[in-house]
C-alpha positions in Angstrom: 116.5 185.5 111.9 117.7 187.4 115.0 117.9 185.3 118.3 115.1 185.4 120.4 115.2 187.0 123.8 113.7 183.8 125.8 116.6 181.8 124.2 119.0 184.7 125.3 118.0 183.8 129.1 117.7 180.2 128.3 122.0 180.2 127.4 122.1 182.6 130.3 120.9 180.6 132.6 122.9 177.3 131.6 126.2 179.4 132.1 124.6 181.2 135.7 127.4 178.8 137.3 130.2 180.4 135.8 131.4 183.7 137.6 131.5 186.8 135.0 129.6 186.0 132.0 128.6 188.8 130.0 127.2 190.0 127.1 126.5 192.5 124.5 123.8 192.7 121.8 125.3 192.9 118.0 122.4 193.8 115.4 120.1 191.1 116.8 122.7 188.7 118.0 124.8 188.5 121.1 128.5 188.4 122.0 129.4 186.2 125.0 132.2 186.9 127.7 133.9 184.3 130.5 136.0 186.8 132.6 136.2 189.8 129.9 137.2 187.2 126.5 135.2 186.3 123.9 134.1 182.8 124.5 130.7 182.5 122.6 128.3 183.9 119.7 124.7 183.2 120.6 122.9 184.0 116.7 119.9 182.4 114.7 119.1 180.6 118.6 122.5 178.6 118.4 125.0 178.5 120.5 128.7 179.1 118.8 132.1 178.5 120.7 135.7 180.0 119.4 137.2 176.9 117.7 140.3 176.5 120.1 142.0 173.2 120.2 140.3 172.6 123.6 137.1 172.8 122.5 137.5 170.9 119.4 138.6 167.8 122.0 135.6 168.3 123.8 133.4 168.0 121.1 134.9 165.4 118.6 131.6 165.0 116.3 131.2 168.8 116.2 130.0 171.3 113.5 131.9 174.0 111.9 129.3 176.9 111.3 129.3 180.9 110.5 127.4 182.7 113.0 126.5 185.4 110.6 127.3 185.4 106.5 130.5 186.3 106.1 131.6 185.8 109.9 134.7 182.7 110.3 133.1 179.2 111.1 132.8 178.7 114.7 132.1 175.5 116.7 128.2 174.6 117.0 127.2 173.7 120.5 124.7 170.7 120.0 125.0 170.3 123.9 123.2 173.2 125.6 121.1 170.9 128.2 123.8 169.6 130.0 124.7 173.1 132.3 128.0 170.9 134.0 129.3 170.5 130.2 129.1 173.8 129.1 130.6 174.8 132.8 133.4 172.5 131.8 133.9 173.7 128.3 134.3 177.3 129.0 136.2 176.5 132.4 138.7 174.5 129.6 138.8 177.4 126.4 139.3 180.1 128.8 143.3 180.3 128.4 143.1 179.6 125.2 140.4 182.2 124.2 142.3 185.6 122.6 143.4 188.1 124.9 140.8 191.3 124.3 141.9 194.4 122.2 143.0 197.3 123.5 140.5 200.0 122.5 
């Protein structure tokens, strides 16, 4: 099931506080940027952080999930309502997220 547009704009709109968030469609999903890293799949209408220590504190009861079948389990974000945690959570993975690739 590909993620729907309206909950595209919905994830959109609870990051709109953070400056440069970006994103680019991947065969009916999304990839999503804070400042030029990958911080965030958005696939299936679910919300999926990189699994860096800091977000693992932040989220002590999370899940582990795939964003796709065959993809490397990712952190499930249950929390999507509250736009000041989600602020805070990519404000606190951004060093840690990977540096991008060099094309």
């Amino acid at each position: 099931m590909a993620t729907s547009k309206e909950y595209l704009n919905f994830i959109l709109d609870q990051l709109s506080g953070l400056s440069d968030i970006t994103y680019k469609q991947m065969m009916g999903e999304y990839i999503v940027y804070y400042q030029g890293k990958i911080a965030a799949y958005v696939c299936d209408d679910r919300l999926l952080v990189k699994p860096v220590p800091t977000a693992i504190k932040m989220m002590p009861e999370v899940k582990f999930e795939p964003p796709y079948d065959g993809a490397k389990d990712m952190l499930l974000v249950d929390n999507v309502y509250d736009k000041e945690f989600l602020a805070e959570l990519f404000n606190a993975m951004y060093d840690e997220l990977p540096k991008p690739k060099k094309k």
